[in-house]
Z-matrix of the N, CA and C atoms (Angstrom, degrees):
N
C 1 1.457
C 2 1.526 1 108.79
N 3 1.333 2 121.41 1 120.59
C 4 1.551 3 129.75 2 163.57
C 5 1.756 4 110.59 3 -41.83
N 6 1.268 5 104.28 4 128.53
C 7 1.600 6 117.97 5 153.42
C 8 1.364 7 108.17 6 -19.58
N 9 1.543 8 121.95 7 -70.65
C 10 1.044 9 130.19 8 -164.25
C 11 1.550 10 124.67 9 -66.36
N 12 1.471 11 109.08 10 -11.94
C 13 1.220 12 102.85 11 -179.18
C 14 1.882 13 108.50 12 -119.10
N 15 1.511 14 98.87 13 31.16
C 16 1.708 15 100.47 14 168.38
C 17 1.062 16 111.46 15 -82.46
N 18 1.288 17 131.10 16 164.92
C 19 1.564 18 157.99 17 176.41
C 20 1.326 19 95.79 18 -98.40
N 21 1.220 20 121.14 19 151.10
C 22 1.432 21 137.36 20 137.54
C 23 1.905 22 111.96 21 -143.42
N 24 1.335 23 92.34 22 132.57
C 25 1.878 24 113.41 23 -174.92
C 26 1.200 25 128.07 24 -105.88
N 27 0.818 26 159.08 25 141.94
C 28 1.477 27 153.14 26 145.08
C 29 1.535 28 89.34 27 -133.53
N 30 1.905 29 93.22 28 166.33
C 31 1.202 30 125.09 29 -143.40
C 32 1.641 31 103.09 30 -153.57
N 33 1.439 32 120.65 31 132.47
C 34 0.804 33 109.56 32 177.72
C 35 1.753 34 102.36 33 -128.66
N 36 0.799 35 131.09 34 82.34
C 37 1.468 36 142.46 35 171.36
C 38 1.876 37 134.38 36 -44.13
N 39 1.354 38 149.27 37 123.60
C 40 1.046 39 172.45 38 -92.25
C 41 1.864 40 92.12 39 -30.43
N 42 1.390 41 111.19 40 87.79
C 43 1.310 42 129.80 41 178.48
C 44 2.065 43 98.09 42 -85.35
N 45 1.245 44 117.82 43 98.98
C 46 1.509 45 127.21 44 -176.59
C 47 1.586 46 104.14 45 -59.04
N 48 1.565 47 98.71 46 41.33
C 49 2.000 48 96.19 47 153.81
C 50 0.884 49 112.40 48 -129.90
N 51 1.485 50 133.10 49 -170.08
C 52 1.274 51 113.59 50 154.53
C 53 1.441 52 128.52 51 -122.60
N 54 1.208 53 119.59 52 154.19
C 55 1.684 54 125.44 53 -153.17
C 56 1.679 55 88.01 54 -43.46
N 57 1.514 56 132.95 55 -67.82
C 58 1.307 57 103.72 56 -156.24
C 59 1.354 58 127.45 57 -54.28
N 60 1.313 59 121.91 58 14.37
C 61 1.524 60 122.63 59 -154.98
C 62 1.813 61 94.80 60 -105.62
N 63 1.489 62 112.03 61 -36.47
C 64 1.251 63 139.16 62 -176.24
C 65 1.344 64 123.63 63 -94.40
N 66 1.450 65 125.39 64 -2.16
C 67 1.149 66 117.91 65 -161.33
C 68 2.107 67 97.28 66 -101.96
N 69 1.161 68 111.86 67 -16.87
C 70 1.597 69 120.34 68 177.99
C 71 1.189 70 105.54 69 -72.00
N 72 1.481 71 125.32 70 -27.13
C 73 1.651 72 128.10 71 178.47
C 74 2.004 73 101.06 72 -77.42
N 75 1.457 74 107.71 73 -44.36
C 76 1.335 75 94.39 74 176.13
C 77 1.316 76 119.83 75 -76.04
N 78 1.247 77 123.01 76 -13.85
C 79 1.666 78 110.64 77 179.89
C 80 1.753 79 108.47 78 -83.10
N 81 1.335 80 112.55 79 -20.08
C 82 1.877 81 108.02 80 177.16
C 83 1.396 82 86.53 81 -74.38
N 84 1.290 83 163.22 82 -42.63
C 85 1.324 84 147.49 83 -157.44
C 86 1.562 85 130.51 84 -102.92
N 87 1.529 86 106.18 85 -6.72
C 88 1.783 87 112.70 86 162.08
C 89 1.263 88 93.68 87 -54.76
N 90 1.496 89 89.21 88 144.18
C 91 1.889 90 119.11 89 153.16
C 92 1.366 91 94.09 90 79.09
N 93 1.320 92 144.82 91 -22.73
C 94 1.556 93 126.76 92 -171.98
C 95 1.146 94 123.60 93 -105.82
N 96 1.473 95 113.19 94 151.85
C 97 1.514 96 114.58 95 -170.18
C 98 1.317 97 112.22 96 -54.17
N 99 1.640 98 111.87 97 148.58
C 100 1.520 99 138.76 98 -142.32
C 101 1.841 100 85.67 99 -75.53
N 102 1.019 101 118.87 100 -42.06
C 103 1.875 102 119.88 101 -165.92
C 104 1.485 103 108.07 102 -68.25
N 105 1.819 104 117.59 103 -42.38
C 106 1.432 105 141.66 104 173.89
C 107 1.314 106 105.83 105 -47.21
N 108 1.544 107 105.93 106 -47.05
C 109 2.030 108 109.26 107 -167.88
C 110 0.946 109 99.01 108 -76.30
N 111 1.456 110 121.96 109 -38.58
C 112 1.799 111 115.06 110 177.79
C 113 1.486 112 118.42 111 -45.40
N 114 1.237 113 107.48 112 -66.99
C 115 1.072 114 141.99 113 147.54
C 116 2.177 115 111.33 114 -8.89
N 117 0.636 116 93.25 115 -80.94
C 118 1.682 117 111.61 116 -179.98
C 119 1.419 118 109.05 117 -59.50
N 120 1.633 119 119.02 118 -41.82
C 121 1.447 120 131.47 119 -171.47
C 122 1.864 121 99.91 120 -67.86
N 123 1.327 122 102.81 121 -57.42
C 124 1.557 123 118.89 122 -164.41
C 125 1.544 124 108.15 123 -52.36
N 126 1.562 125 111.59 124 -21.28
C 127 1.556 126 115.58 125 -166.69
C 128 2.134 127 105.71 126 -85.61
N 129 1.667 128 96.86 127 -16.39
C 130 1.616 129 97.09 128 167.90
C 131 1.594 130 93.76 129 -87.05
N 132 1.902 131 80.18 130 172.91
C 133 1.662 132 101.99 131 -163.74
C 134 1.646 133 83.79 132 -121.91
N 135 0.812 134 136.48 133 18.13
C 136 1.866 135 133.96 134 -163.87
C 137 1.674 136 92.13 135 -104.40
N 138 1.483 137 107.89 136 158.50
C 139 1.287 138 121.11 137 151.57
C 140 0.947 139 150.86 138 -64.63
N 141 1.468 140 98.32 139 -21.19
C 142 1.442 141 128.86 140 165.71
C 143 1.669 142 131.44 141 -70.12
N 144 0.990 143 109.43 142 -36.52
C 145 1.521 144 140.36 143 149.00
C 146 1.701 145 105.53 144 -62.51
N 147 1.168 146 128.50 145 -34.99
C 148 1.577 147 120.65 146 176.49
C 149 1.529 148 117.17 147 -88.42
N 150 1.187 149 117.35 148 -33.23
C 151 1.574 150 121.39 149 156.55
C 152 1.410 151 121.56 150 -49.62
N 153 1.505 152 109.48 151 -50.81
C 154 1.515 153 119.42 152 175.40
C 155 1.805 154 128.29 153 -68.12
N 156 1.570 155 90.90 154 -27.39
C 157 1.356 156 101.55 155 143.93
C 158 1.765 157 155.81 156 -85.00
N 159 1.193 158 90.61 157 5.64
C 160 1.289 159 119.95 158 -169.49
C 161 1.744 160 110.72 159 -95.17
N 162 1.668 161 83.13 160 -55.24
C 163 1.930 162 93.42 161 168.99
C 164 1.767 163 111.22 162 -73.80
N 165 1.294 164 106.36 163 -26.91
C 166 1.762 165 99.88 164 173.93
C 167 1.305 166 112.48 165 -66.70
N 168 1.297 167 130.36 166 -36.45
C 169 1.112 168 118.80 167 176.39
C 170 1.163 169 128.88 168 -75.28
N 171 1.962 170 124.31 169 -40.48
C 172 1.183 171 143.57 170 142.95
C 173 1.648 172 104.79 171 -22.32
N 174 1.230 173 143.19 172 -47.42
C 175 1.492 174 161.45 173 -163.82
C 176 1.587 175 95.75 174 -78.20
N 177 1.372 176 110.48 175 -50.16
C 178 1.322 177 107.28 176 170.03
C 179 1.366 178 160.53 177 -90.03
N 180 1.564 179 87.05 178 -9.57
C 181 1.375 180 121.87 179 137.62
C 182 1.375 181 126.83 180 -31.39
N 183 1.575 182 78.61 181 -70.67
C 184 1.830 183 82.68 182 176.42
C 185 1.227 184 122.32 183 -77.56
N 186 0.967 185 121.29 184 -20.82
C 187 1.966 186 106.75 185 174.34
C 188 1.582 187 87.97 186 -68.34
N 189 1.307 188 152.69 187 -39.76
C 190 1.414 189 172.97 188 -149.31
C 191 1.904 190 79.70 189 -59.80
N 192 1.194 191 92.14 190 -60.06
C 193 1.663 192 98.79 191 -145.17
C 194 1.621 193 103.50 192 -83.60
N 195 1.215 194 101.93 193 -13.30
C 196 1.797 195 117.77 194 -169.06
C 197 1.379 196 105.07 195 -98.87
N 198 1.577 197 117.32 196 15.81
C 199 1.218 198 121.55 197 -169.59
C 200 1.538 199 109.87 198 53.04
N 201 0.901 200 140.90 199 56.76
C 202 1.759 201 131.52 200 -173.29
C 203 1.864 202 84.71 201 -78.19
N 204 1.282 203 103.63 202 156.72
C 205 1.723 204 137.06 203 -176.76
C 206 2.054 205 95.63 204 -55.22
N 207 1.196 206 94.70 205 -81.57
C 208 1.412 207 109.86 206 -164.81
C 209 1.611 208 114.33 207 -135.62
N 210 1.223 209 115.08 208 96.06
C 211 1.379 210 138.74 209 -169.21
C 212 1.613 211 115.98 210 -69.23
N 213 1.561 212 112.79 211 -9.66
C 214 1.154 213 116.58 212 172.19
C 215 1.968 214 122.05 213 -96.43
N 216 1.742 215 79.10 214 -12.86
C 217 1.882 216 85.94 215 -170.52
C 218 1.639 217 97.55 216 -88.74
N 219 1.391 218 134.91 217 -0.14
C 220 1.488 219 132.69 218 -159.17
C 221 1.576 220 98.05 219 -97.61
N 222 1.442 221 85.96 220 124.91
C 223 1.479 222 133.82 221 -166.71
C 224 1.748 223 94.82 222 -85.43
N 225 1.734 224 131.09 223 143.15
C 226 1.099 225 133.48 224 134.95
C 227 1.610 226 129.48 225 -62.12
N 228 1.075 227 96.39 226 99.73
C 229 1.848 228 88.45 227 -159.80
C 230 2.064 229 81.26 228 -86.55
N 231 0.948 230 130.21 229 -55.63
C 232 1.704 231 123.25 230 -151.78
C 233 1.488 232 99.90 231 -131.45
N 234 1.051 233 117.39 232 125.80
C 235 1.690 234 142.25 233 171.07
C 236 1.899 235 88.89 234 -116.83
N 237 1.480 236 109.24 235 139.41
C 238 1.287 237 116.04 236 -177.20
C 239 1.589 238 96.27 237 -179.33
N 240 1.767 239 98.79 238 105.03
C 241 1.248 240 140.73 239 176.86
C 242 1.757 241 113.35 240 -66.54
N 243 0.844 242 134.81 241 83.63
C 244 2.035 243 108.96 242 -172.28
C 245 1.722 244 97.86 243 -109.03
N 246 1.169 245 91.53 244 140.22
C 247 1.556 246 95.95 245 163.40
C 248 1.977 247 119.14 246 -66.84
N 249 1.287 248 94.88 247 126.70
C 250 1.868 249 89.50 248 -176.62
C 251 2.089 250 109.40 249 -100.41
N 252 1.151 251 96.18 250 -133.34
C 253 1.820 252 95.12 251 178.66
C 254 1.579 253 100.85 252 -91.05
N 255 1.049 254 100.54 253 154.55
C 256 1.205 255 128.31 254 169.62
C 257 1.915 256 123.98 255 -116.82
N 258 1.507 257 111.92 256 132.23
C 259 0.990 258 126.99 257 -161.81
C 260 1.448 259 122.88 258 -103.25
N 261 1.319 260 107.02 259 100.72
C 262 1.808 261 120.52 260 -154.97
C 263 1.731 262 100.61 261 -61.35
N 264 1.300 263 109.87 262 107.05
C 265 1.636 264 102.36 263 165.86
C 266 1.487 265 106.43 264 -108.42
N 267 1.418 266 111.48 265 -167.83
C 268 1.503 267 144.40 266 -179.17
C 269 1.390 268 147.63 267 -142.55
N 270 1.113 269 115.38 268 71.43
C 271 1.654 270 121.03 269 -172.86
C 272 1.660 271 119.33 270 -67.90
N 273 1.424 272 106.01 271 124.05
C 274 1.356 273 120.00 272 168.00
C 275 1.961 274 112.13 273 -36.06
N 276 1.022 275 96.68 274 118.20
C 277 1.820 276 91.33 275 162.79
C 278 1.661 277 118.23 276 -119.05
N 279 1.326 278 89.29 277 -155.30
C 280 1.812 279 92.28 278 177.92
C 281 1.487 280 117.75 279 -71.06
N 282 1.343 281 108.21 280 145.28
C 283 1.515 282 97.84 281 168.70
C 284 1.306 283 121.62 282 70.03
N 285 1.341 284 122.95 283 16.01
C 286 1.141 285 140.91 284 -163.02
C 287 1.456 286 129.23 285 69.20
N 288 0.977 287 123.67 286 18.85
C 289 1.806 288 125.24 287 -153.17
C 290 1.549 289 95.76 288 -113.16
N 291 1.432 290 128.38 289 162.03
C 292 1.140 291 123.76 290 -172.84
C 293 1.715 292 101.06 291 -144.60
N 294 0.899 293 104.11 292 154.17
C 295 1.650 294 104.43 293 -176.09
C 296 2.081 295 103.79 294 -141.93
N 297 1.457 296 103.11 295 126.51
C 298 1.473 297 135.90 296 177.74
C 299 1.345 298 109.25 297 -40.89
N 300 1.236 299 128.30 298 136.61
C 301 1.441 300 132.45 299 -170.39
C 302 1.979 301 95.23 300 -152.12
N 303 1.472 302 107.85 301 151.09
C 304 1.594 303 93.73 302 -173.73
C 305 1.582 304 86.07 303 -123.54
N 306 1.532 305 110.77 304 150.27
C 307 1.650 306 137.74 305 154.39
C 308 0.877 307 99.82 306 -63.71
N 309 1.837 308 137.98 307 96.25
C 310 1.656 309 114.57 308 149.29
C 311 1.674 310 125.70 309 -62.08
N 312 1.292 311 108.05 310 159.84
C 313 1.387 312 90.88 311 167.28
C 314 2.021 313 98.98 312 -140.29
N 315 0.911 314 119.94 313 -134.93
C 316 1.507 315 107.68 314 -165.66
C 317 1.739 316 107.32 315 179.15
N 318 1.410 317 132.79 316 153.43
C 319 1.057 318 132.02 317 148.56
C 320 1.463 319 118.83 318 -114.02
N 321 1.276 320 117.31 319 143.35
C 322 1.229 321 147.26 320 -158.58
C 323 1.782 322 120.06 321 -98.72
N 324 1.117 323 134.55 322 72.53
C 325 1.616 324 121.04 323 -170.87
C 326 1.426 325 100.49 324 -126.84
N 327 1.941 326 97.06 325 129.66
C 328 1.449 327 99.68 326 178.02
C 329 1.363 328 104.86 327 -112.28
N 330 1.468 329 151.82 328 176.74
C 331 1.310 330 138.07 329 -174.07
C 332 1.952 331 83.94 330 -174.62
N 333 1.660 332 85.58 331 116.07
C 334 1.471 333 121.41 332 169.09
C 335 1.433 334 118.22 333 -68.13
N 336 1.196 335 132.38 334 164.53
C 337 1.750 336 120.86 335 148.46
C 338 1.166 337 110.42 336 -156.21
């Protein structure tokens, strides 16, 4: 297999948001060079944008560490948001009664090339 056509992934797993909150930060950053998304991510102020930056770099690390060829030509080929568990809570209401609310949480996978 050519240099050029390895993968490198990282993953950032039960991220305490939830994917829809995060998934608008991964669609501005498919398909563009790995330095650009940095780049593009750093200019939001959201959390969501800081998770997604966190695994891009983690992602780049590892081609870093895997010897990858040329660390400036690596492309975001796959951003992939998944919904993970969710954490059953309970809010006080009127009259004593309480009504169910869920913790999303999310997984995080970025994949270089």
């Amino acid at each position: 297999m050519a240099d050029e056509d390895r993968t490198y992934q990282a993953k950032l797993r039960y991220a305490q948001m939830s994917a829809r909150k995060i998934r608008p930060y991964a669609d501005l950053i498919r398909g563009k060079f790995a330095d650009e998304a940095l780049e593009i991510l750093s200019c939001y102020p959201a959390r969501g944008a800081r998770f997604i930056e966190n695994v891009l770099k983690s992602a780049l690390a590892n081609a870093e560490d895997l010897r990858a060829g040329n660390i400036a030509n690596l492309v975001v080929s796959d951003v992939r948001i998944d919904g993970g568990p969710m954490m059953k809570r309970f809010r006080p209401k009127a009259r004593g009664a309480s009504s169910p609310y869920l913790k999303r949480m999310s997984h995080i996978t970025v994949v270089v090339q």
